[in-house]
C-alpha positions in Angstrom: 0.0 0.0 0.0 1.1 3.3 -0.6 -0.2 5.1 2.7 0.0 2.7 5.9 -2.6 2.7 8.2 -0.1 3.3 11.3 2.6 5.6 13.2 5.5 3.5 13.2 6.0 3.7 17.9 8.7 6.3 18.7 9.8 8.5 21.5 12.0 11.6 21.4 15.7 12.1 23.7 15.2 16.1 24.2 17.1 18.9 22.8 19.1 19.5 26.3 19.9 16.1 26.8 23.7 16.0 25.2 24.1 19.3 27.4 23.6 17.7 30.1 25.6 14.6 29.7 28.1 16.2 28.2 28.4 18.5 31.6 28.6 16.2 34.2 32.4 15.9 36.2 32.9 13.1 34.3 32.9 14.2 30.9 34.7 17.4 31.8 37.6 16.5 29.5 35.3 16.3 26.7 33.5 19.0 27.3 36.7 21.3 27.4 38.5 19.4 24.4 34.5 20.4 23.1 34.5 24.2 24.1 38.3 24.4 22.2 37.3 22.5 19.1 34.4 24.6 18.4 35.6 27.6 19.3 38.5 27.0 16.3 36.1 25.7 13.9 34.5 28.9 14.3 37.1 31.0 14.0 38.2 29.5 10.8 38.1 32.0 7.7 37.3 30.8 4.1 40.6 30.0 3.1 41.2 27.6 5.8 38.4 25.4 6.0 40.7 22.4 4.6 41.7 22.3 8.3 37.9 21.9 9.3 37.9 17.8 8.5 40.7 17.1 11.2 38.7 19.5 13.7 35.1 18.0 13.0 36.9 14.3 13.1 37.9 15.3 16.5 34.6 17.1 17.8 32.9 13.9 16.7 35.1 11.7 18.5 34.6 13.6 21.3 31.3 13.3 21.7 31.5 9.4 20.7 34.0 9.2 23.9 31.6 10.8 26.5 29.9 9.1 29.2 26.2 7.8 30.0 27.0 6.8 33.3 23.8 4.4 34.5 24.0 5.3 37.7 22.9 8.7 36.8 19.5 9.2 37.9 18.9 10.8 34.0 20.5 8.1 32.2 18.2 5.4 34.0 15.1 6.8 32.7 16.8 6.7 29.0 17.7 3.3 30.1 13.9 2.7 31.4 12.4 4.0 28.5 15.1 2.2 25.9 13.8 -1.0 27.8 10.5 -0.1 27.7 10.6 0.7 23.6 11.8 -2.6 23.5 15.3 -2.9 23.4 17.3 -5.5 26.4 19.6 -5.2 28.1 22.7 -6.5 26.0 21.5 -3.8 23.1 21.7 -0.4 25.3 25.7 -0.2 24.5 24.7 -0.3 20.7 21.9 1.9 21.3 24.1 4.5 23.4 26.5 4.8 20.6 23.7 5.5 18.2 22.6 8.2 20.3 25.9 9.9 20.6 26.4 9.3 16.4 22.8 11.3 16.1 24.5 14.3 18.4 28.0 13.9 17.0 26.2 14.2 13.4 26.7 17.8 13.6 29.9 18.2 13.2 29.8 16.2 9.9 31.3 18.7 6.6 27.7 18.7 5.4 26.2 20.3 8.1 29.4 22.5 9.5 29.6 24.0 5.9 25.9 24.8 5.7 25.9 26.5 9.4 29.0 28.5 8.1 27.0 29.6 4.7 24.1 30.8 6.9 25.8 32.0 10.0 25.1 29.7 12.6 28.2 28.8 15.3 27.9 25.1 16.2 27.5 26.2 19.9 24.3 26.9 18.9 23.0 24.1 17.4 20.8 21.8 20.3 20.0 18.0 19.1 17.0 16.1 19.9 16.9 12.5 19.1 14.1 10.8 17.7 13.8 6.8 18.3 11.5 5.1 15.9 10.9 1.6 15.4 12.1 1.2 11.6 9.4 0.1 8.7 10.7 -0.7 5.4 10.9 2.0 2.6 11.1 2.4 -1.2 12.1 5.6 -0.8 13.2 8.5 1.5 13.3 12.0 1.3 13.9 15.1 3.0 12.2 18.6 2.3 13.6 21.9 3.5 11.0 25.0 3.6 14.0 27.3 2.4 16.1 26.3 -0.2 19.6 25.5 1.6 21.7 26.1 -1.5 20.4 29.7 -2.1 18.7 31.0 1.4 15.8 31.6 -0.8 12.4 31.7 1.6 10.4 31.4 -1.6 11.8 27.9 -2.6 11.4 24.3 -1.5 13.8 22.1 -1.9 13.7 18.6 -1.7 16.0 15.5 -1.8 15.3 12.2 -2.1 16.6 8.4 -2.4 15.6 4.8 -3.1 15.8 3.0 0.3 16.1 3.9 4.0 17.4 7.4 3.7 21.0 6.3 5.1 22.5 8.5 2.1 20.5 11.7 3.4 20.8 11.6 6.7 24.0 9.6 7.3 27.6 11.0 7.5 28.7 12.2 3.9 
């Protein structure tokens, strides 16, 4: 069928929650290392963006490296609510790195490049997550309200794939 009948079950991680985990004592490290990284990437002028890849390699590592303790009275309700979405116990390592890959996605050229074009610092760009059970697809897509090649308000621009999307959304 071309329309299904049903939402596929999902549940979001909220925009502060990489702030917060990324602030506790024991991600400090990070979060300085963090704090540097961005704050070169964003003084970088045009002619040196070839140095940007080695920078946004290291944000993204960065935030690949920080901790979910699950002791952490925040973590456990991820953890509760990871459990109760389906996932055991023996998956929430996999799932925890997907989570940081969704924050650390960022600082991939793709995006750092189209912050730069429009003026946005990376410092000011807040993540939410979205966990959705997967359904299979012919195609994917992905439709911005403002062209992102132009700035122009007046033009959609849309791009789209055959299969899961892994091509849009993905590292490039």
């Amino acid at each position: 069928p071309l329309f299904r009948s049903s939402i596929p079950e999902s549940f979001s991680i909220p925009f502060n929650a990489f702030d917060y985990f990324i602030n506790l004592p024991q991600n400090s490290q990070n979060n300085a290392n963090l704090q540097k990284s961005t704050s070169q990437l964003d003084t970088l002028s045009e002619n040196e963006i070839s140095k940007s890849t080695e920078l946004l390699n290291f944000c993204s590592s960065i935030i690949l490296n920080i901790e979910l303790p699950e002791d952490d009275d925040y973590c456990k309700q991820l953890i509760s609510r990871l459990k109760q979405f389906g996932l055991n116990e023996k998956e929430l390592p996999e799932a925890f790195i997907s989570i940081k890959r969704v924050w650390a996605s960022k600082f991939n050229e793709r995006a750092y490049i189209s912050c730069r074009k429009i003026g946005i610092k990376l410092d000011q760009i807040s993540m939410a997550v979205l966990c959705q059970k997967i359904i299979e697809a012919e195609y994917a897509f992905v439709i911005h309200t403002k062209n992102p090649s132009n700035n122009d308000k007046n033009e959609m621009y849309c791009e789209a794939v055959y299969g899961m999307g892994e091509s849009l959304v993905g590292e490039s």
